[in-house]
N, C-alpha and C positions, 0 to 999 in steps of 0.2 A: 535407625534401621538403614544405612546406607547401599541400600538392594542396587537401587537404580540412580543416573544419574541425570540431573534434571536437564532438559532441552535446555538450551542459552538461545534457541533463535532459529530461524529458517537459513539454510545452508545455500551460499549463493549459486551452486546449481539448480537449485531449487528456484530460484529467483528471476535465475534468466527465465524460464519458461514464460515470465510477467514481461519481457523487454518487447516492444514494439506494440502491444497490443492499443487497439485504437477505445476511447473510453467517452461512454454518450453521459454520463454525469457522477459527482462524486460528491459523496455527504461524509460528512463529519459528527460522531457521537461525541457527545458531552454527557455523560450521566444517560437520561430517560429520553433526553431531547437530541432530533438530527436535524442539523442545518446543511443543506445544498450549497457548496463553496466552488463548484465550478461544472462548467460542460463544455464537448466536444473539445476533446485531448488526446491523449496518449501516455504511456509508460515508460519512461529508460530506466532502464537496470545497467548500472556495471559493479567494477571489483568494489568498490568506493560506497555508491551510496545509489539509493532508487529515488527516481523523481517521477512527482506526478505534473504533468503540464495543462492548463486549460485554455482555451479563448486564446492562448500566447501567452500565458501569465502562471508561472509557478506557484500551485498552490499548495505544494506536499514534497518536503525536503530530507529525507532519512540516511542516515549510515547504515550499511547493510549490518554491520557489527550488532547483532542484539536484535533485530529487528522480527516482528513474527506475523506471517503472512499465510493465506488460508485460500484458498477457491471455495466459494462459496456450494451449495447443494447444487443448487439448480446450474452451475457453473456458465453462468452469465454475470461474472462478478468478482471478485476477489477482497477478502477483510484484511487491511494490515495495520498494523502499533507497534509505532516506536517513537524513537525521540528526535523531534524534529531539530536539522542541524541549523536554522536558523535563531530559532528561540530557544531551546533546549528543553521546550515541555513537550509531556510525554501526548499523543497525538494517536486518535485511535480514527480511520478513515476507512468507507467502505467504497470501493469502484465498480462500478457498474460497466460493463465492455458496451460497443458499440456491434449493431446487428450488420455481419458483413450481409452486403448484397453486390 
């Protein structure tokens, strides 16, 4: 039925909107299970690839190429999967923003 054409990914204008925002912790789904791999960070987005930074320590490495990215409901947060450019496994991370004051 070739009606519709499937999304490839979040569109990097869509992506900048994630650039600079400041990020109070980030977990990582595996399956059923989430592990907390980092806090008090930040976002960079460019044409290339989005990183996620923690503590000083990169903990989340993607090409924007394929990448698919979501703001959460409560939009305190943002879901993103893709394939991390350092290991090449596929990588599903949730970010939680940080409360400006």
């Amino acid at each position: 039925m070739g009606f519709f054409k499937r999304n490839k990914g979040t569109p990097l204008k869509e992506l900048e909107r994630y650039h600079g925002k400041r990020v109070s912790y980030v977990v990582e789904r595996e399956g059923a299970e989430e592990n907390v791999i980092g806090r008090t960070g930040g976002i960079s987005v460019d044409s290339e690839k989005l990183v996620v930074v923690c503590d000083g320590h990169e903990v989340f490495r993607c090409s924007t190429d394929g990448i698919v990215c979501a703001e959460l409901m409560s939009h305190n947060g943002a879901d993103i999967k893709g394939r991390d450019m350092t290991t090449g496994k596929l990588r599903h991370i949730v970010v939680h923003y940080a409360n400006k004051r």
